[in-house]
C-alpha positions in Angstrom: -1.7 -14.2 9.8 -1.2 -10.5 10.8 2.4 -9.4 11.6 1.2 -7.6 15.1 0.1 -11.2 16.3 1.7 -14.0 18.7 1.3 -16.3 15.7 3.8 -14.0 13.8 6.5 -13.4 16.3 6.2 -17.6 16.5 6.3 -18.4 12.7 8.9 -16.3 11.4 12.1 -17.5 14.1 10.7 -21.1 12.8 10.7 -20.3 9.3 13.9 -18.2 10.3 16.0 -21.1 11.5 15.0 -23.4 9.0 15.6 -21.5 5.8 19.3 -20.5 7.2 20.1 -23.9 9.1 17.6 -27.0 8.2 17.9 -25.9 3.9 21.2 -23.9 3.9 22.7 -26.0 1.1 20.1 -26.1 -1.2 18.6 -23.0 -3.2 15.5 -25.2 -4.1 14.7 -26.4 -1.1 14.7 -23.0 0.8 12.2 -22.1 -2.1 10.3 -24.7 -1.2 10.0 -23.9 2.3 9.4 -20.2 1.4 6.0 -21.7 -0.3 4.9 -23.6 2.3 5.4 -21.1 4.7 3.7 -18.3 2.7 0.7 -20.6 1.8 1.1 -21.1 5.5 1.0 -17.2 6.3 -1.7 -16.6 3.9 -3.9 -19.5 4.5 -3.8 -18.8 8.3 -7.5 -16.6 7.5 -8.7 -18.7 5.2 -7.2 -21.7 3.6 -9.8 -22.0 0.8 -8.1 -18.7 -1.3 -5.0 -20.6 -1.4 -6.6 -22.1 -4.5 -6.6 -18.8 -6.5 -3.1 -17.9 -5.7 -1.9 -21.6 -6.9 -4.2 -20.9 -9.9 -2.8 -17.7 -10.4 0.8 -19.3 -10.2 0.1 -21.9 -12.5 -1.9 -19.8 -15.1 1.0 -17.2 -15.4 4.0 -19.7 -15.3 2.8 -21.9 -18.0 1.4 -18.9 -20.5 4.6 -17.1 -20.0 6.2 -20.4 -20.9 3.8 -20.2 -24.3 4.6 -16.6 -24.8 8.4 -17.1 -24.4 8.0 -20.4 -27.7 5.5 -18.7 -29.6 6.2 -18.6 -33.2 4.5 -15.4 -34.0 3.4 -11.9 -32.4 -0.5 -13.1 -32.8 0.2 -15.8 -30.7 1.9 -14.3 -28.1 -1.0 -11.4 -27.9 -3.7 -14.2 -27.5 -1.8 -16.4 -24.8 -1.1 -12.5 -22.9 -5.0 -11.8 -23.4 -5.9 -15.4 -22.1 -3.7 -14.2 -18.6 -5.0 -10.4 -18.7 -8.9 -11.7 -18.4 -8.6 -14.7 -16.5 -6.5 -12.6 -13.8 -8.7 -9.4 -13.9 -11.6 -11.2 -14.2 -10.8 -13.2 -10.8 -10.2 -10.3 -9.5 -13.2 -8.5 -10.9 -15.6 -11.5 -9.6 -14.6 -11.6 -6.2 -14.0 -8.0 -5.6 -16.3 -6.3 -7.9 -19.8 -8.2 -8.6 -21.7 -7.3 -5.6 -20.3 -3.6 -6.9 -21.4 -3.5 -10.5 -25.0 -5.3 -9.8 -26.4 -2.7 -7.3 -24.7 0.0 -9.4 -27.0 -1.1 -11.9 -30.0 -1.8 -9.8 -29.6 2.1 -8.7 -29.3 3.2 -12.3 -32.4 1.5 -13.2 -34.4 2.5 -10.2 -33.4 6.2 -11.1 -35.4 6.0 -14.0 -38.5 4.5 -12.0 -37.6 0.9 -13.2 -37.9 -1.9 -10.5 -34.6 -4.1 -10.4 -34.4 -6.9 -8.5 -30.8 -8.6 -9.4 -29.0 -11.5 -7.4 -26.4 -11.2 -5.1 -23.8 -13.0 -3.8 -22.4 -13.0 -0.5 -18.9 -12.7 -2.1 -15.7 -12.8 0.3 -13.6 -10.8 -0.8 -9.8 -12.8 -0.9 -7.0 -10.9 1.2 -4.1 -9.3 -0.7 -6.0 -10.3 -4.1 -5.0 -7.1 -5.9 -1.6 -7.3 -5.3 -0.5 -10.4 -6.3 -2.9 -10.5 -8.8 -1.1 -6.9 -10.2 2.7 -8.4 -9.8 1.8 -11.9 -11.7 0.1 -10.0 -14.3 3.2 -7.6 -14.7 5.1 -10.3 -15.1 3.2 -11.9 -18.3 3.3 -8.5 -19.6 7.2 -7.8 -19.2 7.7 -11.7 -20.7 5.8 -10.5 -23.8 7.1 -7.1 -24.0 10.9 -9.6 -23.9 12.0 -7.4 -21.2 12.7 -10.6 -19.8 12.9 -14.1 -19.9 9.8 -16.6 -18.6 11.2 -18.4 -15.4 11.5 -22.1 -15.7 12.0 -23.1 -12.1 9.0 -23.6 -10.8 9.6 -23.2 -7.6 11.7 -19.7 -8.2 8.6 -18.6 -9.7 5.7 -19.8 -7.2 8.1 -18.6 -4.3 8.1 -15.2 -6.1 4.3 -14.8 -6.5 3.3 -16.0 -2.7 6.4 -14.7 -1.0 5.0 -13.9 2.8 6.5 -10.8 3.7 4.8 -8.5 1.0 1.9 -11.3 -0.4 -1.3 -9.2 1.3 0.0 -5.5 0.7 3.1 -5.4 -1.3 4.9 -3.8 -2.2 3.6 -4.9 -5.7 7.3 -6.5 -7.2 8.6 -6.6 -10.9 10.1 -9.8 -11.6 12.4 -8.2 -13.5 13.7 -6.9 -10.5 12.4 -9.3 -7.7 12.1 -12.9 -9.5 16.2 -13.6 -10.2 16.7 -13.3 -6.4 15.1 -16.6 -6.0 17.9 -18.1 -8.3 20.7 -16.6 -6.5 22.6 -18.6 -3.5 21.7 -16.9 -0.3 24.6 -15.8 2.5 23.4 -14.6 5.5 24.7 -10.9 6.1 24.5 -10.0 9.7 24.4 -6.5 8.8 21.6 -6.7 6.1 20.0 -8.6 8.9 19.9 -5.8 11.7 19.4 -3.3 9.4 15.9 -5.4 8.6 15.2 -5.8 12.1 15.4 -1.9 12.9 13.1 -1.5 9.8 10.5 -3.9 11.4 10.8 -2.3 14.7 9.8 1.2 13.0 7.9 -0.5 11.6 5.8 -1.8 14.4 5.8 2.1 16.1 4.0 3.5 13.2 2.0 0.5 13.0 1.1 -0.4 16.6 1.4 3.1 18.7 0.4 5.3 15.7 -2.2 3.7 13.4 -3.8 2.0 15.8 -3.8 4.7 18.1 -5.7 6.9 16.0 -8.2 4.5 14.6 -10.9 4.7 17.7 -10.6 8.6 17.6 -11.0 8.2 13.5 -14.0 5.7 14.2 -15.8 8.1 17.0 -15.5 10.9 14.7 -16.5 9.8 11.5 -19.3 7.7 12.6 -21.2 11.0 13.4 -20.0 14.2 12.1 -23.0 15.8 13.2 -21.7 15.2 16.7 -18.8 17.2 16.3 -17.2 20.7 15.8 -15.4 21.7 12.9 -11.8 21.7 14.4 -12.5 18.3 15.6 -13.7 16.9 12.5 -10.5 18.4 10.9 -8.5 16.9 13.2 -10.3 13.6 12.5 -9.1 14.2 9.0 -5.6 14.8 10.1 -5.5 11.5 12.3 -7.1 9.1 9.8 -3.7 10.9 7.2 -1.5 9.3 10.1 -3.4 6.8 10.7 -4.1 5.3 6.9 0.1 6.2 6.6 1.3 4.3 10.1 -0.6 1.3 8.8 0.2 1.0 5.3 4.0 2.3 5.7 4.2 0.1 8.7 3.2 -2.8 6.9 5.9 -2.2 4.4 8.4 -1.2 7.1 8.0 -4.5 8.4 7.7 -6.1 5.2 11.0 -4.6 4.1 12.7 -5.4 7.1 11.1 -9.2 7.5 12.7 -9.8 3.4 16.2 -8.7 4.5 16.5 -11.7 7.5 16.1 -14.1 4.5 18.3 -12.1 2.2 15.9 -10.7 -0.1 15.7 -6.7 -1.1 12.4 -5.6 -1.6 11.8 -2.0 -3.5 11.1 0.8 -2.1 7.2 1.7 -1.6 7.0 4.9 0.9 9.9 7.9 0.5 7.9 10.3 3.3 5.2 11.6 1.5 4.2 13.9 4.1 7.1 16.3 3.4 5.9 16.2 -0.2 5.7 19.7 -1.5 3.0 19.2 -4.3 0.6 16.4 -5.4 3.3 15.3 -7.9 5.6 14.6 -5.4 3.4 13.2 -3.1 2.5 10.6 -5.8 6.1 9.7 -6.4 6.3 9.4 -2.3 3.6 7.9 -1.9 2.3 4.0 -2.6 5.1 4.0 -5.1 5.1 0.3 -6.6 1.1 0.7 -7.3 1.9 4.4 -8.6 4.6 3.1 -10.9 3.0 -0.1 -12.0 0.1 1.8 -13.5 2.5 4.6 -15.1 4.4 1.8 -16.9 1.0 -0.7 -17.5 -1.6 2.2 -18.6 -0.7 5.5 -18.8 2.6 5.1 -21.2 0.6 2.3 -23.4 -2.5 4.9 -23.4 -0.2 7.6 -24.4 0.7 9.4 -21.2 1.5 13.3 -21.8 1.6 12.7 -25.4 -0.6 14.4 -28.1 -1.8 17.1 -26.5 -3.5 18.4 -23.8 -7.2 17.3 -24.3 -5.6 13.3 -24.5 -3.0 14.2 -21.2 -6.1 15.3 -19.2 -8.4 12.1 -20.4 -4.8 9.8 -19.3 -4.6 11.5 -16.2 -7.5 11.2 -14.9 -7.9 7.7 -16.4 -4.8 6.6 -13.8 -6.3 8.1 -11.1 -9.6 7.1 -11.2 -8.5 3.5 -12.2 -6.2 3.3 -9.0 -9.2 4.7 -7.3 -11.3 2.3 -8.2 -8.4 -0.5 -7.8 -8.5 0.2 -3.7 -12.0 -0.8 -3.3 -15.7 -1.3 -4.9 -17.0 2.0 -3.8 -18.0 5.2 -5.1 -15.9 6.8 -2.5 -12.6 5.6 -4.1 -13.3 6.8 -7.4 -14.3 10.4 -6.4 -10.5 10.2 -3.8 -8.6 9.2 -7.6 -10.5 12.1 -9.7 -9.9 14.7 -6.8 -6.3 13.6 -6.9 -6.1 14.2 -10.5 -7.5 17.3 -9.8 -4.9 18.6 -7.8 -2.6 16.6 -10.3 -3.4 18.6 -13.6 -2.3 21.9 -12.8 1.1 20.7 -12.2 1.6 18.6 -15.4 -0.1 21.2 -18.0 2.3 23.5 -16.6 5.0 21.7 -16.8 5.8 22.0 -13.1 5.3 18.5 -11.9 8.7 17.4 -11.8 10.0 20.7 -9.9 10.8 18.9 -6.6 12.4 15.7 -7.6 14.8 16.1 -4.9 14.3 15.6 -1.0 13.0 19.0 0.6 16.2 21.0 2.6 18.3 18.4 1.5 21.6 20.6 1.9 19.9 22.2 5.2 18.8 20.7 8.9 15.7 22.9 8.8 13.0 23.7 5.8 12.4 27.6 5.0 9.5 29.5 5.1 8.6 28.5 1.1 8.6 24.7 1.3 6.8 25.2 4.7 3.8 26.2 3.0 3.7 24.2 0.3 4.4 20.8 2.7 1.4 22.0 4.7 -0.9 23.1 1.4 -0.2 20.2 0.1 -1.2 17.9 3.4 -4.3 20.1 3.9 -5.4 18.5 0.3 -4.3 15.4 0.8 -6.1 15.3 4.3 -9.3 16.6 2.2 -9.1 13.3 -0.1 -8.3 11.6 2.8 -11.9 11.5 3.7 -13.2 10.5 0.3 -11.3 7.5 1.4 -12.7 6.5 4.5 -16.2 8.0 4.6 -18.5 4.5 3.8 -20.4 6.7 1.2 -20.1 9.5 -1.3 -22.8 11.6 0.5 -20.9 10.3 4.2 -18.2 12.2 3.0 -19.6 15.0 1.6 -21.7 15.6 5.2 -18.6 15.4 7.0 -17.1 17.7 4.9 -20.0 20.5 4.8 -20.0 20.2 8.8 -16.2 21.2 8.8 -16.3 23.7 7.2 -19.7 25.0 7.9 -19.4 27.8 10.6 -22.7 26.9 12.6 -20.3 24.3 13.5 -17.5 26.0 14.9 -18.7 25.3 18.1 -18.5 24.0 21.5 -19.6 20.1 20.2 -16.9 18.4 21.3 -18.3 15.0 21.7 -15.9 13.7 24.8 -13.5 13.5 22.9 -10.3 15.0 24.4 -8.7 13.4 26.8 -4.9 12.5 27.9 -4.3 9.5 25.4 -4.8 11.9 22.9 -2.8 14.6 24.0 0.1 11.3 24.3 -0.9 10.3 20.8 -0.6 14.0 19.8 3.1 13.5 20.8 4.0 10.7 19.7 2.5 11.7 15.9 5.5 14.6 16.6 7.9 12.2 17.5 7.3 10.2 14.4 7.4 13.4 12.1 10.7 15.0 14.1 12.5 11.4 13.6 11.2 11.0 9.9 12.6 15.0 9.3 15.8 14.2 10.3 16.0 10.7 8.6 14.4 11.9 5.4 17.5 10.7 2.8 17.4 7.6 4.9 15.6 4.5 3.6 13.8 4.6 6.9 13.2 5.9 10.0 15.7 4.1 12.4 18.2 3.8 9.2 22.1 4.2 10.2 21.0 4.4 13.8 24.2 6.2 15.9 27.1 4.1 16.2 27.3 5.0 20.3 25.8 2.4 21.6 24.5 4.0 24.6 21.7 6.1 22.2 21.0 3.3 20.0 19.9 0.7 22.6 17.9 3.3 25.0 16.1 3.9 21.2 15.5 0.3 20.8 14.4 0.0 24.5 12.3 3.2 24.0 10.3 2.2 21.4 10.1 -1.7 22.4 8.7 -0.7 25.3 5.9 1.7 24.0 5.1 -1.1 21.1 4.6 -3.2 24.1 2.4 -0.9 25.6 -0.1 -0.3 23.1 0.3 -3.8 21.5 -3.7 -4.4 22.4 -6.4 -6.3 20.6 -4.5 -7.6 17.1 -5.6 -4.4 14.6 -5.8 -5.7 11.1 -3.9 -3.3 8.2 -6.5 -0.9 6.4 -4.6 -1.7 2.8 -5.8 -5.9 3.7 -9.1 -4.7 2.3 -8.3 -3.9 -0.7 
């Protein structure tokens, strides 16, 4: 079920009403109805997956159980081994075997060898790397005995399939996520509109911005041939706000959807676009997948110590890793190296933990300084950006040489311009004005003014305009992966 559906605006006053009416008085019972509604949510593409996410549940609750009783260390590293390859290799199968065959089959046919291997028309499960990555972390923190393995079952299958952030995340510790599910809930009216303002930005970057940009993003990198280089860097530029609408939308209205039942859900986008390094763009940016593979491979491979031969080989070991974790392409892996290229410089230098603080954050305005680096640093970040969404290494590449190429500073315009994207020009600078001045705010629309003749014209305002462009139902880029 997407969020930017009429099935969605139906299901979540139901589920709404029930959870703070129908099961008020009983904590297990609006567990309960948290499952079924998230198997609900989920199963609403395709029923069939809700097999591996009950497998996953069960796998992970009943080893942790075993980790938590075991006798010895030995036994508690087999039990976490049994739930670290059973949980990647799920994941593996369905996301990566098609990947890995014809890598093979290329590799072969390189050195004039015929290979003719099977494949399988594999679907690939919706949200499978997320909750796949916060049951896993979970295991891991119950053997590490950061915490304690969850005996209510229905706590802990609430906390692996809860709806809001099941298909996207952000990617929970239960160390930090699963004890809410034990705790009486109290509806807090202002916990409550604070989640709806969150959904509604939510919805603007999602529905106006994101997909907004996506034909321009389509036209243009489906032949960059077609087009001059200014155009294809703006194509570059709108797929940055267009990848960032969706994804920080999604967790906008995740967020926001968690707070009407009482739940807090962390923080997973901090404005990365004001970002003025790659450092700081990774701490902005994605920052439960960021920080679950800090904690869960670069510390336990030895992150920046001994030496910097072994920091380089960690770095780029993260990066490519998470590259590889968005998708079973080439494309990815080459977006996570460049990324630790831009990383390194930073870290050997001991500079990647210069700008830990919010850019201007004593001033309205940023100076001429942080200027530059905020737009150096979005100018690389735009660069990776079409690693990302080129459908091939050598896709990418092309698009790339025609940018920059000056036989292609042309007139090639392709059709292109037109009024919609001179309004979607504006409404991008609406959404980066509002996001300046709300930058030490969880979120765009947080502590809205108090005068209630701004706030409800905002409201109206941007109801309105999501109304507008609410068009065919887009699904979220970050689904695929």
């Amino acid at each position: 079920m997407l969020f930017n559906s009429i099935e969605f605006i139906l299901f979540l006053p139901a589920v709404f009403i029930l959870f703070w009416f129908a099961f008020k008085q009983s904590l297990k019972l609006q567990n309960l109805l948290l499952i079924g509604a998230s198997y609900l949510f989920y199963g609403w593409w395709d029923w069939r997956f809700l097999g591996l996410i009950i497998i996953s549940s069960i796998l992970d609750y009943l080893l942790s159980q075993g980790i938590d009783n075991a006798d010895s260390q030995s036994r508690k590293k087999q039990l976490l081994w049994v739930s670290v390859l059973v949980n990647l290799g799920i994941l593996g199968f369905f996301k990566y075997f098609n990947f890995f065959v014809d890598s093979a089959a290329d590799m072969l046919n390189l050195f004039g060898m015929e290979a003719d291997f099977i494949t399988l028309n594999v679907l690939l499960p919706v949200g499978i790397s997320f909750y796949t990555f916060q049951t896993l972390s979970y295991t891991i923190d119950v053997y590490r005995g950061e915490i304690k393995a969850e005996k209510e079952l229905f706590a802990f299958f609430a906390y692996v399939a809860f709806f809001p952030q099941l298909v996207a995340g952000p990617i929970e510790r239960a160390k930090n996520f699963l004890p809410q599910f034990s705790k009486p809930k109290s509806f807090k009216y202002d916990y409550a509109v604070d989640g709806c303002r969150q959904m509604l930005w939510g919805f603007f970057k999602k529905v106006v911005i994101a997909d907004s940009c996506a034909p321009y993003v389509d036209m243009i990198f489906s032949d960059p041939g077609n087009y001059n280089g200014p155009t294809l860097l703006l194509g570059a530029v709108l797929f940055a706000f267009q990848i960032y609408g969706d994804f920080s939308g999604y967790t906008d209205i995740a967020i926001g959807t968690a707070r009407l039942f009482g739940f807090d859900l962390m923080r997973n986008f901090a404005y990365p676009y004001f970002s003025r390094d790659i450092a700081e763009f990774w701490r902005r940016w994605h920052i439960s997948l960021s920080s679950w593979f800090k904690d869960y491979l670069y510390f336990p491979i030895g992150g920046s110590r001994g030496g910097k031969s072994k920091t380089i080989r960690n770095v780029f070991a993260i990066f490519l890793v998470s590259g590889f974790w968005h998708g079973a392409n080439w494309t990815f892996v080459v977006w996570g190296g460049l990324n630790a290229l831009y990383f390194l410089p930073s870290l050997l230098m001991g500079k990647n933990r210069n700008n830990l603080a919010t850019v201007a954050e004593d001033r309205k305005w940023a100076n001429g300084k942080e200027i530059l680096q905020m737009g150096s640093t979005f100018l690389l970040t735009c660069l990776a950006w079409v690693f990302f969404r080129a459908e091939s290494v050598g896709h990418a590449l092309s698009y790339l040489w025609h940018m920059v190429n000056p036989m292609q500073w042309g007139d090639k315009m392709g059709g292109l311009y037109d009024f919609a994207l001179i309004a979607l020009t504006g409404f991008i600078f609406l959404l980066i004005l509002i996001e300046w001045f709300k930058r030490r705010e969880q979120h765009g629309l947080a502590n809205l003014s108090t005068n209630q003749f701004v706030r409800y014209p905002v409201y109206l305002l941007l109801i309105f305009t999501i109304l507008y462009h609410w068009g065919s139902e887009q699904e979220f880029i970050y689904f695929q992966f």
